[in-house]
matplotlib code that plots the C-alpha trace (Angstrom):
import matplotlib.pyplot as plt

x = [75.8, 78.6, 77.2, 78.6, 79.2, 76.8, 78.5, 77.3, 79.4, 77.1, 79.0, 77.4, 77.6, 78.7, 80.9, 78.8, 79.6, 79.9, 81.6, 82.4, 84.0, 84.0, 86.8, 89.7, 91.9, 94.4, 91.8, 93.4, 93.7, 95.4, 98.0, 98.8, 99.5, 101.7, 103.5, 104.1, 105.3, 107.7, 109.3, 109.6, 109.4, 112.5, 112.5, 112.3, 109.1, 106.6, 103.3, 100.6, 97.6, 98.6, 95.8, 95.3, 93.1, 91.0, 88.2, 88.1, 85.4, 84.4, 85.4, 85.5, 88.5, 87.7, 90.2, 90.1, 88.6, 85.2, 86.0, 85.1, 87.5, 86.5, 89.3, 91.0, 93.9, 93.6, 96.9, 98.3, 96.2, 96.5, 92.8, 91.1, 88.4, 88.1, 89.9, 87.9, 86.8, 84.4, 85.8, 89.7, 88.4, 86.6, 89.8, 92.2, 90.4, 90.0, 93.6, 94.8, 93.0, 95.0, 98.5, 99.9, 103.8, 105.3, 107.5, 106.8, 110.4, 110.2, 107.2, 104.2, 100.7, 98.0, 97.0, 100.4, 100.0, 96.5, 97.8, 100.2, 97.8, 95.0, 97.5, 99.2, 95.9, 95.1, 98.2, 98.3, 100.2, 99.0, 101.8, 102.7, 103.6, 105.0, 105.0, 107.0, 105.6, 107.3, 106.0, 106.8, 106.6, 110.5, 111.0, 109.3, 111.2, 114.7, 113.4, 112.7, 115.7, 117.3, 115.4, 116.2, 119.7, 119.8, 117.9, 120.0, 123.1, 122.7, 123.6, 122.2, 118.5, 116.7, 114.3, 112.4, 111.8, 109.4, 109.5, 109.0, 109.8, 111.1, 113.2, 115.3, 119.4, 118.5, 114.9, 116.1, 118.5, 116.2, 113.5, 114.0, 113.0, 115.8, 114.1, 112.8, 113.9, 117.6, 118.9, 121.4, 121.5, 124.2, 125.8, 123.7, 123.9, 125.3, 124.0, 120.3, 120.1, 117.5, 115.7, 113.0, 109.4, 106.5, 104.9, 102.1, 102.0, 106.2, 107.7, 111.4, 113.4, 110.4, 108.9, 108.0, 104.6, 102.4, 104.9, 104.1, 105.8, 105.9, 107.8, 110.4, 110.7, 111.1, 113.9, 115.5, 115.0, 116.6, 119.5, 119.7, 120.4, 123.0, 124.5, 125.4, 124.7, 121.4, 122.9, 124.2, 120.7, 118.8, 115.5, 113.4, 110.9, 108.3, 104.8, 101.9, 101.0, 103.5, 102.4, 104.8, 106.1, 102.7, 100.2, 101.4, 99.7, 102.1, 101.4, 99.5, 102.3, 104.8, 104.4, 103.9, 107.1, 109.0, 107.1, 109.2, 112.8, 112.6, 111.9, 113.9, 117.0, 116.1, 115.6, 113.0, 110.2, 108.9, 105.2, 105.5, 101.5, 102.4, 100.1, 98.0, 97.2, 94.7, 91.5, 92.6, 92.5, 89.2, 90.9, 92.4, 96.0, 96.8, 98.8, 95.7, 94.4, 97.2, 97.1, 100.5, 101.7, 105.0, 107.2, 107.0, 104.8, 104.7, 101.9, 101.3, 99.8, 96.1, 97.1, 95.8, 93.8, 96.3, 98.3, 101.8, 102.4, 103.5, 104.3, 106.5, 104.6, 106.5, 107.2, 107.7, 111.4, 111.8, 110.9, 112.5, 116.1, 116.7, 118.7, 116.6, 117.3, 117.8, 114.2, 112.5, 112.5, 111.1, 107.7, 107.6, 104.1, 102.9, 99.9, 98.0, 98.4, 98.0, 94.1, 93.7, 94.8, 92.1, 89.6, 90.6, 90.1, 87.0, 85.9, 86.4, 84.7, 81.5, 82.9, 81.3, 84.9, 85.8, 82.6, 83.7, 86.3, 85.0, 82.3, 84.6, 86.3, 83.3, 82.0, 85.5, 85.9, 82.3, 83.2, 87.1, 88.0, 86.3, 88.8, 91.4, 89.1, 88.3, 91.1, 94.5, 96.2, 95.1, 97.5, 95.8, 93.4, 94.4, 94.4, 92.4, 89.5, 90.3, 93.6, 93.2, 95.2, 95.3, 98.8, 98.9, 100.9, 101.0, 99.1, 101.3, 104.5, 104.1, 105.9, 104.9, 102.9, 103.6, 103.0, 99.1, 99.0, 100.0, 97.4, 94.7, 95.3, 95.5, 92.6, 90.7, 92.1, 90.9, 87.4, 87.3, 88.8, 92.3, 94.1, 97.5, 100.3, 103.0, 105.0, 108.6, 107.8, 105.0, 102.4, 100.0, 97.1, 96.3, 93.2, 92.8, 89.5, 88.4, 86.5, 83.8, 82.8, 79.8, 78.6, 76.9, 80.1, 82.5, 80.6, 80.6, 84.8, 84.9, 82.9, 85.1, 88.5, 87.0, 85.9, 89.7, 90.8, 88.8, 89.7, 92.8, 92.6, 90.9, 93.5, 96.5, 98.7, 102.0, 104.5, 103.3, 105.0, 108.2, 111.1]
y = [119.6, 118.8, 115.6, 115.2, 111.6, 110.5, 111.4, 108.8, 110.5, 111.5, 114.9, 116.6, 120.0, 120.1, 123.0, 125.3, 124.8, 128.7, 131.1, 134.0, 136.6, 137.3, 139.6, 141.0, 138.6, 137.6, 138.0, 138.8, 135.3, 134.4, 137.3, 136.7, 133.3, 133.8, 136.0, 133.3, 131.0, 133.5, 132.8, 129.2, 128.4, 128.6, 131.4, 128.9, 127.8, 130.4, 130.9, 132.0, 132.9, 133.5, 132.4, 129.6, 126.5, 125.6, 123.2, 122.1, 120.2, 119.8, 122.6, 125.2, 126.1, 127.6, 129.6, 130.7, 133.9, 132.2, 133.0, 130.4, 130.4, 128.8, 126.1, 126.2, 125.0, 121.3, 121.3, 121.9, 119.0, 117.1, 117.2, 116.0, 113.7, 116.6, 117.5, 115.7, 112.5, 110.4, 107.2, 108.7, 109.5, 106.0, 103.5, 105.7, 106.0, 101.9, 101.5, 103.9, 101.1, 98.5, 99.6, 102.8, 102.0, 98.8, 99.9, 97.0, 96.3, 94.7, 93.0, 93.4, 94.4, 93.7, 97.3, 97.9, 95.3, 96.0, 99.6, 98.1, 95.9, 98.8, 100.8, 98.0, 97.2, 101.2, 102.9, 103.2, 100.1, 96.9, 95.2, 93.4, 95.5, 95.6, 99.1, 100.4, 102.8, 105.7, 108.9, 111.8, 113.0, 113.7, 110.2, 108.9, 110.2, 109.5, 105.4, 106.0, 107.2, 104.4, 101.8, 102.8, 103.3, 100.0, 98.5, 100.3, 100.6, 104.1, 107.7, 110.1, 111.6, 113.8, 116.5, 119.4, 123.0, 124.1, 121.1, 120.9, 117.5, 118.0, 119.5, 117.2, 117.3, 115.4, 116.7, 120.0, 119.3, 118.0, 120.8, 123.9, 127.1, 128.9, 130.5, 129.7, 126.1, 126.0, 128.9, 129.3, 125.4, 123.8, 122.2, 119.7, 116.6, 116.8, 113.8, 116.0, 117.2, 119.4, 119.4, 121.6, 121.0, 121.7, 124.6, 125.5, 129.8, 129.7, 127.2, 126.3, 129.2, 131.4, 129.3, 130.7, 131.2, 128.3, 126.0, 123.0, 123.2, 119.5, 119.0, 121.7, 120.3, 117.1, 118.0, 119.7, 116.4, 115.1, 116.8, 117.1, 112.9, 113.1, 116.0, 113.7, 110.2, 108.9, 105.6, 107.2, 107.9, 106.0, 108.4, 111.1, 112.3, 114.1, 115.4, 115.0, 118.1, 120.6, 121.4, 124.4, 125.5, 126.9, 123.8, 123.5, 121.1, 120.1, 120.4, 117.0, 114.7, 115.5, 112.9, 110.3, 111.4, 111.1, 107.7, 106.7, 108.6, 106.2, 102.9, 104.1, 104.7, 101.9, 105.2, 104.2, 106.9, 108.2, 109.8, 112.1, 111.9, 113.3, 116.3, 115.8, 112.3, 110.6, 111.9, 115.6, 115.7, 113.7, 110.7, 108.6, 109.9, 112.9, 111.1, 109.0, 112.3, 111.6, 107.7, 107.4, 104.9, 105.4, 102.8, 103.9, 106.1, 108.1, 108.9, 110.8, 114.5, 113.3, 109.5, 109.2, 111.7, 114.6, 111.6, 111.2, 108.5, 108.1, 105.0, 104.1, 101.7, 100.2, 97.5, 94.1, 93.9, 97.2, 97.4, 93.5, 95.0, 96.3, 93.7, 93.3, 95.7, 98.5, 99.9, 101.0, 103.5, 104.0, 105.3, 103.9, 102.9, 103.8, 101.7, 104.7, 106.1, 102.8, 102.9, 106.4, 105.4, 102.2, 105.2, 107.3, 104.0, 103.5, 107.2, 106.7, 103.3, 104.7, 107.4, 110.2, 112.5, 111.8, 113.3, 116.4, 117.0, 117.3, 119.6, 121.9, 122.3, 123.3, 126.2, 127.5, 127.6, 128.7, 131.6, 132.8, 131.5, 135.0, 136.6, 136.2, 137.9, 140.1, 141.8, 142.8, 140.6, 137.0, 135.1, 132.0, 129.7, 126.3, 123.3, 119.8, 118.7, 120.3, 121.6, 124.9, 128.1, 131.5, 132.9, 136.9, 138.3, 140.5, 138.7, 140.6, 140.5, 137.2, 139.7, 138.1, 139.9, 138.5, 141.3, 140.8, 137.5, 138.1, 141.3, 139.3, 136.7, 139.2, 140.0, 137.0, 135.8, 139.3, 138.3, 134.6, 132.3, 130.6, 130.6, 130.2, 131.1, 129.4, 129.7, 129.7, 133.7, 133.7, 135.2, 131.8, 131.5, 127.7, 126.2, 123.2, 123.0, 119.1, 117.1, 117.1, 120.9, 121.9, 123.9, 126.3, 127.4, 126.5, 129.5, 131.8, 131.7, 131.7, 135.0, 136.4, 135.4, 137.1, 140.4, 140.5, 139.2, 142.2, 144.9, 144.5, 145.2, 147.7, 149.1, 147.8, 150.1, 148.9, 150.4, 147.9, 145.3, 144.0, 145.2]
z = [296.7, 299.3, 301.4, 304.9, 306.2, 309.3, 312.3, 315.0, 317.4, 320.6, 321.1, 324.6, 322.3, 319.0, 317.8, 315.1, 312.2, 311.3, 311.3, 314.5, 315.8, 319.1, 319.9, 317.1, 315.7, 318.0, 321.1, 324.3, 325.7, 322.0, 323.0, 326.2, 325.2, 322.6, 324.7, 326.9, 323.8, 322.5, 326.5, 326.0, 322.0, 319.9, 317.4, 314.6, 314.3, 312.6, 313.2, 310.3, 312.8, 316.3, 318.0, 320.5, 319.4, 322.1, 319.8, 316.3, 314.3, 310.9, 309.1, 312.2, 314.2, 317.4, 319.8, 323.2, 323.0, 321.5, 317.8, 314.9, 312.1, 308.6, 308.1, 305.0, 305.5, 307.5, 309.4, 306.3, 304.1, 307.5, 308.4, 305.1, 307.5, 309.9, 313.4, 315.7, 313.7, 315.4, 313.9, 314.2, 318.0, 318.4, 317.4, 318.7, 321.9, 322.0, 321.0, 324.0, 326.2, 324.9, 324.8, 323.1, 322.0, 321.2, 319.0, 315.7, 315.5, 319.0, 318.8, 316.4, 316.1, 313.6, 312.7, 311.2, 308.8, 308.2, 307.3, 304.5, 303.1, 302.1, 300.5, 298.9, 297.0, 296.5, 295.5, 291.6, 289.8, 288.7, 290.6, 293.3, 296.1, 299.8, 302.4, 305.1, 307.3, 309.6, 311.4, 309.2, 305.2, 305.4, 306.9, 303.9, 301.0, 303.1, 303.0, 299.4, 298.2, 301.0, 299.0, 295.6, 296.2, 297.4, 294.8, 291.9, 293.3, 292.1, 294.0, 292.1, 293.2, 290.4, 291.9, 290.0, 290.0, 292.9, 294.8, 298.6, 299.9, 303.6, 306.6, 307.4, 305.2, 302.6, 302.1, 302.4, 299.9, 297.6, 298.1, 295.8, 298.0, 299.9, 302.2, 305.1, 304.4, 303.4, 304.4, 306.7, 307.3, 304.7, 303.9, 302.1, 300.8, 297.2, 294.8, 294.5, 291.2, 290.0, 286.7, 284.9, 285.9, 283.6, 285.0, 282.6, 283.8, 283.6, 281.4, 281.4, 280.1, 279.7, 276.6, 273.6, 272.9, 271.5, 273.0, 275.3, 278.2, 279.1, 275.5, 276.5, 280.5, 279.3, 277.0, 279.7, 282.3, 279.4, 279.3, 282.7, 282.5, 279.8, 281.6, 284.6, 283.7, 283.6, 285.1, 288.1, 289.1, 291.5, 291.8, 290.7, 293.0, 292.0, 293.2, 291.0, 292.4, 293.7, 297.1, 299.0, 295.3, 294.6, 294.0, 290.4, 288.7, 285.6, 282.3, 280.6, 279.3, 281.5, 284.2, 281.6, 279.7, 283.5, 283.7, 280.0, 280.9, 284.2, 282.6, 279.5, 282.2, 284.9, 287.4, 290.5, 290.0, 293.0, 293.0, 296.8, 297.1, 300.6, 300.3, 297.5, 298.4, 300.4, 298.6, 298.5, 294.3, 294.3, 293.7, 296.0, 294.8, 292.4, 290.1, 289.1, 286.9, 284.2, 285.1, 285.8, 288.7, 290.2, 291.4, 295.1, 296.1, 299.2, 301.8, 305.0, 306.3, 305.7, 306.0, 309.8, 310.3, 312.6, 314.0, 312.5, 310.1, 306.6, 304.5, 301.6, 299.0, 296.0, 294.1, 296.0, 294.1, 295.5, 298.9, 299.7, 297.8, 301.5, 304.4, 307.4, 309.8, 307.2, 307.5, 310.6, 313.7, 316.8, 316.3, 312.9, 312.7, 316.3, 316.8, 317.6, 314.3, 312.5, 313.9, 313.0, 309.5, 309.1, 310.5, 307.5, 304.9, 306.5, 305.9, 302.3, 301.3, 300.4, 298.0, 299.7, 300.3, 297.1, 295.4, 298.3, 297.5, 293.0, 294.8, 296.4, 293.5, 291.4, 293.9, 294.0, 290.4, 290.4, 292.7, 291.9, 288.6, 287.0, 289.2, 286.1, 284.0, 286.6, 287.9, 287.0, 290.0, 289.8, 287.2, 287.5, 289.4, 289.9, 291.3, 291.5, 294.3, 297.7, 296.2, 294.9, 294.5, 293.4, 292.2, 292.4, 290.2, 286.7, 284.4, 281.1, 282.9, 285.9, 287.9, 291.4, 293.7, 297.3, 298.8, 298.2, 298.5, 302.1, 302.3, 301.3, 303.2, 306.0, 305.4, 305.5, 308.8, 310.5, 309.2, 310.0, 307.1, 307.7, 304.4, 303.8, 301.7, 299.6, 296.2, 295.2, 295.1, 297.9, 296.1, 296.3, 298.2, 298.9, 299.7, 301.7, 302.9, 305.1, 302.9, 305.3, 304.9, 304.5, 301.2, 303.3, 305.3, 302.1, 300.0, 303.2, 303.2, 299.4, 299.4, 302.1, 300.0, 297.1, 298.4, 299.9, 296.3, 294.5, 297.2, 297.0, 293.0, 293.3, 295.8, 294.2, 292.5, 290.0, 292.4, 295.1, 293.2, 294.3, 291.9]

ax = plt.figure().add_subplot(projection="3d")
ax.plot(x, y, z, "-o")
ax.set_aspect("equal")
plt.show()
């Protein structure tokens, strides 16, 4: 059973906490406000729903036409405590009566420190640590490759297969899908390079069968070091789980073995827990399932609750190696997100999201796992806690089907269900679902994703496959 933390909130009317449709999806208000966006938006920013938000709570998104969307997506693992918090809403609201910028560079504010010191003593590693905090994932692992290049004395940053780590040059640089991230926006920076990751459904070079694909990534990794000089390397970034490259969780042994290339080399690992941290793996952070600290490790989407802020945490040797002045930023740290944040630590002290999130991942295997077994278009189920995916593609051949990931998906958003998509090919559907869902309307949008799953088989023919 999926508990839900008390809510002492004295909301006028809570929003129900099931699902509705009211109109089609878009409704007409949705429509004529996205035609008003496409007026005054750039081009460049995509949408995967177009409708209008007007309310969101618990696990319910509602728009403006009066429909009630099951949320499984939480701003993209943003939302892990819910949209509408009542402890986010309570210290932000107090905080906003106090003062709202600063800027902690200028002059300094408790909550910022308080921040640093929680995930000082909760990030893996039995070591002293320090943490710098800024607004955004990409701003994160920029200060981390900052700090270990200053540290080392090293260029070099070593990234992996299917890794999403930003927008900005160098996180673009460092992330491995073209398109829609790099394209059209080089060049990059050029001292990423990119190594094999151990991708248990596609190993490196296709594998032979019986083989263990951590063994054969982590003789590529280690080629990839001889290839360019394992002591020009500052870094290697990786994400316990990959997030945009299709929420790959890597085969056992492999982030151990990266753990012993980087002390073996004197390379700074760095664990990018910026989407699977925070809880979403049912741990605190994903990397904590093959008990594997990095030296820094990086925080942020789910970190305060919707409001931006993400944080570097490292070593003390590490994090100090920088001359004052070197870190910082504007809204590094905005004291509005720092008491969003210590509502999010306080969400978790009793344990209660954690167990969530283990729950949600046992009615989801419960419910689409036999969809392997069952059809001729799921590959694999996947995925730890709140952190789950289905990859569509042939399961003799692992010729990628994108084309019903996006159907299905389709699909579910006409009836109700926000999913989303993602994959180096596309043809993942992600779930994200707050840790504060109920059971009750979990199962209802897991029954909807697998009568769209099996439909879809049933309707699916070879030649829809991409060539």
């Amino acid at each position: 059973m999926i508990e839900t933390p008390m809510d002492t909130a004295t909301a006028a009317a809570p929003l129900p906490q099931s699902r509705h449709l009211a109109t089609a999806v878009p409704g007409p208000r949705s429509l004529q406000l996205h035609a008003e966006r496409a007026e005054q938006v750039s081009a460049g920013f995509g949408t995967v729903l177009p409708v209008f938000v007007d309310r969101a709570e618990g696990g319910i998104l509602a728009d403006v036409d009066g429909n009630r969307f099951i949320d499984f997506a939480s701003g993209i693992a943003v939302t892990s405590v819910g949209a509408s918090n009542p402890r986010v809403r309570r210290r932000v609201a107090a905080q906003l009566e106090r003062f709202t910028h600063t800027c902690f560079m200028v002059t300094e504010y408790d909550s910022f420190t308080q921040v640093c010191r929680w995930l000082n003593r909760h990030t893996p590693g039995a070591f002293d640590k320090r943490t710098a905090l800024f607004s955004t994932g990409a701003e994160a692992v920029e200060n981390a490759v900052k700090i270990a290049r200053a540290a080392t004395g090293r260029a070099n940053v070593l990234v992996f297969d299917e890794a999403y780590h930003g927008r900005s040059l160098l996180t673009m640089a460092m992330t491995a899908k073209v398109n829609p991230y790099r394209l059209n926006f080089g060049p990059l920076p050029a001292e990423v390079v990119r190594a094999a990751s151990a991708n248990p459904l596609r190993a490196p070079g296709g594998g032979a069968a019986g083989a263990d694909p951590a063994a054969a990534a982590l003789a590529a990794v280690e080629a990839t070091l001889a290839e360019h000089g394992p002591e020009s390397f500052a870094a290697m970034v990786v994400e316990p789980i990959q997030g945009e490259g299709g929420f790959i969780v890597p085969a056992p042994g492999f982030l151990s073995g990266l753990r012993t290339l980087a002390d073996r080399h004197g390379i700074v690992l760095v664990m990018d827990e910026i989407q699977a941290g925070m809880g979403r793996t049912g741990t605190l952070f994903a990397s904590e399932h093959e008990g594997v600290a990095g030296d820094i490790t990086l925080t942020a989407k789910a970190l305060a609750g919707g409001l931006p802020l993400s944080a570097v945490t490292g070593r003390a040797e590490l994090m100090n190696a920088v001359h004052t002045g070197g870190l910082g930023g504007t809204y590094a740290g905005n004291p509005l997100a720092c008491e969003a944040a210590l509502a999010v630590f306080e969400e978790f002290e009793d344990g209660t999201l954690l167990a969530n999130a283990r729950a949600i991942e046992a009615a989801a295997r419960e419910v689409l796992e036999p969809l392997v077994e069952q059809t001729g278009v799921v590959a694999q189920f996947r995925g730890r806690g709140a952190m789950l995916a289905l990859e569509f593609a042939d399961p003799e051949t692992l010729q990628p089907r994108p084309d019903l990931a996006q159907s299905i998906s389709a699909s579910c958003h006409a009836q109700g269900v926000l999913t989303l998509t993602c994959g180096t090919y596309g043809n993942v559907i992600r779930l994200l679902p707050p840790l504060v869902m109920s059971e009750e309307l979990l199962r209802d949008g897991l029954a909807v994703l697998r009568s769209a799953v099996l439909d879809a088989a049933q309707n699916a023919a070879p030649s829809d496959a991409p060539a």
